[in-house]
TIKE-943788 format. One record per residue (C-alpha): x, y, z. Coordinates in steps of 0.05 Angstrom, whole numbers, padded with zeros to 5 digits, always signed. Each point is the difference from the previous one (the first is absolute). Example, Ala and Ser with C-alpha at 12.3 -4.5 7.8 and 13.67 -1.06 7.14 Angstrom:
REM TIKE-943788
+00246-00090+00156 +00027+00069-00013 
This chain:
REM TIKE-943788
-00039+00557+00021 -00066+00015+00024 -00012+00004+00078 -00011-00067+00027 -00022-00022+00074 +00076-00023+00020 +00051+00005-00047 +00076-00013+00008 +00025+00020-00063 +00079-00029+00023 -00009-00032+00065 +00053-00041+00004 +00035-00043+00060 +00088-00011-00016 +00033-00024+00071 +00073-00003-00010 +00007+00024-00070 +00077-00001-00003 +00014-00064+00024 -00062-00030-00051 +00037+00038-00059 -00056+00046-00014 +00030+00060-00017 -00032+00043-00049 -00067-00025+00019 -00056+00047+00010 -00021+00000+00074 -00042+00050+00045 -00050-00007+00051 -00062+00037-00009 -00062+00018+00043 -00054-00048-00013 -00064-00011+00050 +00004-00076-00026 +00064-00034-00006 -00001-00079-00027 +00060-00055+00027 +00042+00051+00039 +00065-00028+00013 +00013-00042+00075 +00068+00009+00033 +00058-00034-00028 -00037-00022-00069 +00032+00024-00062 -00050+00024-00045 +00023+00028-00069 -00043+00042-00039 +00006+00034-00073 -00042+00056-00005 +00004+00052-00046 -00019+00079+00008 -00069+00026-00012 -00015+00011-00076 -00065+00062-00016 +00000-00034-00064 -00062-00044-00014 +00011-00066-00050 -00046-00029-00054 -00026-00045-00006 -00018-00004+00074 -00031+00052+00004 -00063+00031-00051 -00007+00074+00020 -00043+00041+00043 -00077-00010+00009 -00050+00017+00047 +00000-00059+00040 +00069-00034+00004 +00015-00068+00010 +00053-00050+00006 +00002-00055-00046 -00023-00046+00047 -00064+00041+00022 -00010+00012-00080 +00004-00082-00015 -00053-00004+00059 -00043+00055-00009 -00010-00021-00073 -00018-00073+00023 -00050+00026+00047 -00028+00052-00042 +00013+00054+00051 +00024+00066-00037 +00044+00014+00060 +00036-00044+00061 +00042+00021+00047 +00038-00049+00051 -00040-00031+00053 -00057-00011-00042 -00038-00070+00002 -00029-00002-00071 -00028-00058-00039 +00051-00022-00056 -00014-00040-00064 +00049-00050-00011 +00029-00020-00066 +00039-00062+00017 +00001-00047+00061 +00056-00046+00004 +00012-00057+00051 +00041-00067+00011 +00000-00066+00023 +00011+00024+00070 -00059+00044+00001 -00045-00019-00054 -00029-00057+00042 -00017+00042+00057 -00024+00063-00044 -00042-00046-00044 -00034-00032+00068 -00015+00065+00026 -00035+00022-00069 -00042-00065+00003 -00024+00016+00067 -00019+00072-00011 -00024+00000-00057 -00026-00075-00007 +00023-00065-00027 -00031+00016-00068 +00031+00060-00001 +00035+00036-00072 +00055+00042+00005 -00008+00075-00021 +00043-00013-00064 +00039-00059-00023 +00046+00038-00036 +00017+00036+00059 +00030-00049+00046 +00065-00029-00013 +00015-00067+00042 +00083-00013+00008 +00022-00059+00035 +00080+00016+00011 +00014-00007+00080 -00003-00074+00015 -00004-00039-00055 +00064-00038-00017 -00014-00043+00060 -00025-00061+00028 -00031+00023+00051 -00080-00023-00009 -00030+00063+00031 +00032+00048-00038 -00010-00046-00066 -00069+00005+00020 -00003+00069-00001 +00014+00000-00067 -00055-00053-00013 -00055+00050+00033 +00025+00052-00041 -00009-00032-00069 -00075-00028+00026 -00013+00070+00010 +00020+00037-00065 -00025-00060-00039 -00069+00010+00046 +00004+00071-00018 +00022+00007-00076 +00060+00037+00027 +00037+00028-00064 +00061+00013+00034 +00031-00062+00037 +00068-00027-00011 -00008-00071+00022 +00052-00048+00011 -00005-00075+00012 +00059-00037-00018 +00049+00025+00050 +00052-00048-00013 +00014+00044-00064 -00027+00076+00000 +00014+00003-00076 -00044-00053-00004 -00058+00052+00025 -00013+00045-00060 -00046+00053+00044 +00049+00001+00062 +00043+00056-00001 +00025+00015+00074 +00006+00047+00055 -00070+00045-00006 +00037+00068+00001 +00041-00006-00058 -00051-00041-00031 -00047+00052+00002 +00042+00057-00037 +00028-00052-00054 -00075-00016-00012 -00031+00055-00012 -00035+00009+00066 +00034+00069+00018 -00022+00068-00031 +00015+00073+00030 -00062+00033+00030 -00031-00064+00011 -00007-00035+00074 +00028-00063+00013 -00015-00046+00067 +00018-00058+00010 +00006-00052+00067 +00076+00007+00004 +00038+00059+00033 +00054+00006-00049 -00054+00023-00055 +00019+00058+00014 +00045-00012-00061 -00043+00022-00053 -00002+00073+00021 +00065-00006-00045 -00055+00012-00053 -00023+00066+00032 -00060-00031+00020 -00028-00010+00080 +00023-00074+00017 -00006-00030+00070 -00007-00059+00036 -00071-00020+00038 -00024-00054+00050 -00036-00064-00017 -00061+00039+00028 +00001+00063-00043 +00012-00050-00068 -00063-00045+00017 -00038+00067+00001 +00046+00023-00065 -00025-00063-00035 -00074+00014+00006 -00002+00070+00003 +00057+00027-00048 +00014+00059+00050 +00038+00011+00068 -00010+00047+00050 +00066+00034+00006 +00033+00067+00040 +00030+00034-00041 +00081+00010+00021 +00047+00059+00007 +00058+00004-00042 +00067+00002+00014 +00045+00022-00064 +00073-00033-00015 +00039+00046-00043 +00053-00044-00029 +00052+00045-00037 +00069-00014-00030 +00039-00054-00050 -00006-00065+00031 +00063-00035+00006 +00016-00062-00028 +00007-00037+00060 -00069+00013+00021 -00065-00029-00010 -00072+00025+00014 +00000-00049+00067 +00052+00051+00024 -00038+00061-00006 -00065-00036+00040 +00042-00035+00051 +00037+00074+00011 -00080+00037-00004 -00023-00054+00057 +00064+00012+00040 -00015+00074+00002 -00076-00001+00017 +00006-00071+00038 -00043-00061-00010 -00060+00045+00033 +00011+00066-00039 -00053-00012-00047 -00053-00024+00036 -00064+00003-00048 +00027+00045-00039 +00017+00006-00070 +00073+00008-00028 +00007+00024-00067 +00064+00002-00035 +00025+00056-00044 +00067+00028-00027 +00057-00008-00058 +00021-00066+00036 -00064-00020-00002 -00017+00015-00072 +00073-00032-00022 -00027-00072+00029 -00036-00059-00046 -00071-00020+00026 +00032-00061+00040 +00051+00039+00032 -00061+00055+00022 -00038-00077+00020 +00054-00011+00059 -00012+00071+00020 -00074-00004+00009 -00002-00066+00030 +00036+00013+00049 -00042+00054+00029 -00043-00046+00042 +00069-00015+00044 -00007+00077+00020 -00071-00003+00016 -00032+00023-00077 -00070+00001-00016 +00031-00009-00066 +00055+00033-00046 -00002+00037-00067 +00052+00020-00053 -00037+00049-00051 -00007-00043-00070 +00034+00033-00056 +00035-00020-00064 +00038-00058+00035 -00071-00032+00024 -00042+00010-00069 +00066-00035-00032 +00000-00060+00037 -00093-00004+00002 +00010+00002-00076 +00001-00069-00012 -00031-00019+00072 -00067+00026-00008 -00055+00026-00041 -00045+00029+00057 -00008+00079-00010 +00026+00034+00068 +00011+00068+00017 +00056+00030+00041 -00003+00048+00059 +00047+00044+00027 +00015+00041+00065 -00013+00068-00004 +00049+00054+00002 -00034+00031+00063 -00027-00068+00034 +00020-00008+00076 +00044-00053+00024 +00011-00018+00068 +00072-00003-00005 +00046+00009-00059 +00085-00033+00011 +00056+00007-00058 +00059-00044-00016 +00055+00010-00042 +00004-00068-00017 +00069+00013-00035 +00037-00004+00076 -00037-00061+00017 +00047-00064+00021 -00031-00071-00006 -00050-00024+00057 -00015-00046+00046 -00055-00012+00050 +00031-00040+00051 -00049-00055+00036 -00058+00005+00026 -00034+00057-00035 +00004+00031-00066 +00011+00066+00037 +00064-00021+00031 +00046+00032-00050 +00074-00003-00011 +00049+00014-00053 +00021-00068-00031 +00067+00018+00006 -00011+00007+00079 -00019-00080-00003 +00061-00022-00037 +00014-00046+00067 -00060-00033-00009 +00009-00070-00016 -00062-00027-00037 -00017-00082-00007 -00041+00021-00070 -00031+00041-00046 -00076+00005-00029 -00016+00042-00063 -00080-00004-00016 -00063+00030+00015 -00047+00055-00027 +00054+00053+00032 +00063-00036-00026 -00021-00049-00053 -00012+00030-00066 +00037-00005-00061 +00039+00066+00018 +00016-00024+00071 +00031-00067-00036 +00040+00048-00053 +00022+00044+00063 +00033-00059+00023 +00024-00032-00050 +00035+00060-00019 +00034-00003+00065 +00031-00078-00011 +00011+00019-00067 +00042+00060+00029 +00040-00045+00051 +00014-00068-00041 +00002-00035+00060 -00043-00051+00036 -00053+00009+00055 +00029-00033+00076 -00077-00004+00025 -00061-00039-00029 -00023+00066-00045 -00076-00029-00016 -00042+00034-00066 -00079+00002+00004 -00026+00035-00063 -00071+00040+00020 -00034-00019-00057 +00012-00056-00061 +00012+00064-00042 +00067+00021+00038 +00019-00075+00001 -00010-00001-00072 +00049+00062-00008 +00051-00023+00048 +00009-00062-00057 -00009+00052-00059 +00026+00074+00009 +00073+00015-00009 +00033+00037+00061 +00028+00059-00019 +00083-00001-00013 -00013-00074+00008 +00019-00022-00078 -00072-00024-00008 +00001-00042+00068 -00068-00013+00029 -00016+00014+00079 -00007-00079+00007 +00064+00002-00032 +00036+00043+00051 -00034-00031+00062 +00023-00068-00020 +00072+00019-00008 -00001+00043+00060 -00024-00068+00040 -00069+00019+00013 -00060-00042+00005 -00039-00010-00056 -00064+00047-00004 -00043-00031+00025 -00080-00002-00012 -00037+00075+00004 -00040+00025+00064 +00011+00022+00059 +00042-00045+00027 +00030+00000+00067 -00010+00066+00005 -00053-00014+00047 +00018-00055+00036 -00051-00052-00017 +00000-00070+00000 +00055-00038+00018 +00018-00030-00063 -00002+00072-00042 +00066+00007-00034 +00052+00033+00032 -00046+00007+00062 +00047+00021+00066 -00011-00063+00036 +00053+00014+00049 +00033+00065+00031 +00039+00035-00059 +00022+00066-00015 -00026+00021-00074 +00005+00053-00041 -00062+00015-00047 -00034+00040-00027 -00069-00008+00015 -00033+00043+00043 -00005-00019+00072 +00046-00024+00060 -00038-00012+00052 +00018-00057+00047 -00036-00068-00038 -00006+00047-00065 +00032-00055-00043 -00006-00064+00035 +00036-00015+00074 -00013+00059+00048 +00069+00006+00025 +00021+00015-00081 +00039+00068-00006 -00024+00040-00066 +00036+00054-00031 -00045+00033-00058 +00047+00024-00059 +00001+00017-00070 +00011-00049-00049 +00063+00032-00005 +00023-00002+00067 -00030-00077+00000 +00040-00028-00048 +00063+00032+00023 -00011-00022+00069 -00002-00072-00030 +00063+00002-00037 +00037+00017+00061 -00040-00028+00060 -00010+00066+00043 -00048+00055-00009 +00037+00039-00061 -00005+00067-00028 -00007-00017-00080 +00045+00063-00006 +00052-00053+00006 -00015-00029-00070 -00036+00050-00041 +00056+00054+00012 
């Protein structure tokens, strides 16, 4: 490991490792002129971390060369034509998709009028991709009519990417809509490594699954985006996650974030880049390294990136055509920090309410009574987040004693939960499963109440309720009624917290 400008190779925090049953855990403290989420008195703060390793891994990393870079300052550099970038820089950056969404579309499209004038073109048609997915199974005539300006404005525009809807008493009814923009995005083709991705959402972040830079932007920045094609950006430091070991089977990928955001705290990434590396790492499907990237905004992120490699160009294959051209960290680049895990120690997680830092072991929580559960979103609502929990049910045989409520991301993952067999299951279906577990039906794909929104969006927390989900914030208001308590979970940990009532450790049914 090259020199970097702070790096804690093992810092890790343990308080009262007996009594958490962490023996045989990896701990030590070591010297570091910048420590991230330090521990406050009386908080129990577990941490797996795993000795240094010399050894460098492929395909993270492509060798030596005279000027080293990360992956991120490669993705950039090449977008800006520079030869070189080092963190700090401001650089102009060519952008090769700009997504954005009935929240802010409206106010991104407004902006582009008035800069750049009511006749105005976009830089490229094919470039723009237009997602309604946040408030749109609604009544509510102000977000409807968000919708309405964005379809005036791709039609205005020739857009070649917009998945409209219209009828929203029936989304199968729609035969462009297709859900929650994140997911959307990879399942359409929209994601390539060594590409850059914004978009006017903060969980885009997403797409750096892809080994590509992906990040969320203002309404400002995408007006400009829109006429322009280019952004000025700063290029960010990176910290490097070094995710070693066999994953359990009682863990999922939201684990390994929630645990990373625990140990650096919701502020430990501040503008910065976090890339992801490691056998665990490599070992995990693209949607599983989806929940680890999106995530990276609730520690501060610029963005995330997992390097692409055989998993990635397996599942573009029949996605898209577009040539693209992966990039790699160097063997000698510099980053700011570099933490390991030996993800084979780690328990199931929690992060208790009201921030996604505020981690605890699930099996810590098992007094918590909960009122319901909520399995959705582009963090938790994919077709493997759906199979996670089925798996669980399956596992138990018993019923759920909360309202346990389904929201598919996209009308792809509603389509599987009616069509793929759950493993072990005997050819059962996920819709299957949920129904005899005493689930709601799925209902119809976006983002749900993840978000809050309107009063009338499906399983919406109108009044004060404890939930566990697993989306990706708890903040007070996060989901509806401000004095809701959220604890983010795996799927996983979701569903077996809804087949007994109380924050569960799945350990209780998948061993």
């Amino acid at each position: 490991m090259a020199a970097s400008t702070t790096i804690c190779p093992s810092t890790s925090f343990i308080a009262n490792k007996n009594e958490l049953g962490l023996s045989g855990f990896v701990t030590s403290r070591l010297p570091c002129a910048k420590r991230f989420g330090g521990v406050k008195p009386g908080r129990k703060v577990v941490a797996v971390m795993a000795p240094p390793q010399k050894a460098e891994r492929l395909p993270a990393t492509t060798g030596s060369v005279k000027n080293a870079m990360t992956m991120t300052e490669k993705i950039l550099a090449k977008a800006s034509e520079k030869p070189k970038l080092s963190p700090g820089e401001n650089v102009w950056v060519n952008v090769d998709v700009l997504m954005t969404h009935d929240v802010c579309g409206p106010g991104s499209f407004g902006i582009f009028k008035k800069e750049f004038g009511q006749n105005a073109k976009v830089w490229d048609r094919e470039k723009v991709v237009v997602i309604p997915d946040h408030y749109i199974f609604t009544t509510d005539e102000r977000a409807n009519r968000n919708v309405d300006i964005l379809r005036d404005f791709c039609k205005e525009q020739n857009i070649k990417y917009f998945y409209d809807i219209t009828d929203l008493s029936d989304f199968k009814a729609n035969p462009d809509y297709k859900g929650v923009c994140h997911i959307a995005l990879a399942q359409e083709g929209h994601c390539r490594p060594g590409e850059v991705l914004l978009g006017t959402d903060s969980h885009t972040c997403t797409a750096g699954a892809f080994g590509q830079f992906a990040t969320g932007i203002g309404n400002t920045d995408a007006g400009f985006v829109l006429g322009a094609g280019k952004l000025l950006l700063k290029v960010p430091p990176t910290l490097r996650f070094v995710l070693d070991g066999e994953m359990p089977n009682y863990l999922l990928a939201k684990d390994l974030i929630l645990q990373i955001i625990g140990e650096i705290s919701v502020a430990g990434a501040t503008y910065k880049s976090m890339e992801f590396v490691g056998s665990t790492v490599e070992s995990l499907n693209m949607e599983e390294r989806m929940t680890l990237c999106n995530m990276v905004v609730e520690a501060g992120g610029k963005n995330g990136v997992v390097p692409a490699d055989s998993t990635t160009f397996e599942y573009l294959k029949d996605k898209t055509t577009k040539p693209y051209e992966p990039l790699y960290s160097d063997g000698s680049a510099r980053f700011l920090s570099e933490y390991r895990f030996d993800i084979s120690k780690l328990e199931p997680l929690v992060a208790k309410p009201h921030s996604p830092d505020n981690r605890a072991l699930a099996r810590e929580c098992k007094d918590v009574k909960i009122d319901r559960v909520y399995i959705g979103s582009c963090t938790g609502g994919k077709a493997e987040d759906f199979l996670a929990a089925a798996k669980v049910f399956l596992a138990s045989g018993k019923k759920v004693k909360v309202p346990t409520f389904l929201v598919p991301a996209t009308r792809k993952v509603w389509l599987d939960l009616y069509t793929l067999p759950v493993p072990g299951s005997g050819g059962k279906t996920c819709s299957q499963i949920f129904e005899e577990a005493g689930c709601d039906p799925p209902a119809s794909p976006g983002c749900g109440a993840c978000l809050g929104g309107p009063k009338d969006t499906y399983a919406r927390m109108n009044e004060a309720k404890v939930c566990v989900s697993t989306t990706n914030r708890n903040f007070p208001g996060r989901m509806g009624h401000k004095e809701g308590q959220i604890y983010l979970a795996s799927p996983y940990t979701a569903a077996a917290s809804a087949l007994t009532g109380y924050v569960t450790d799945p350990r209780e049914f998948l061993q």
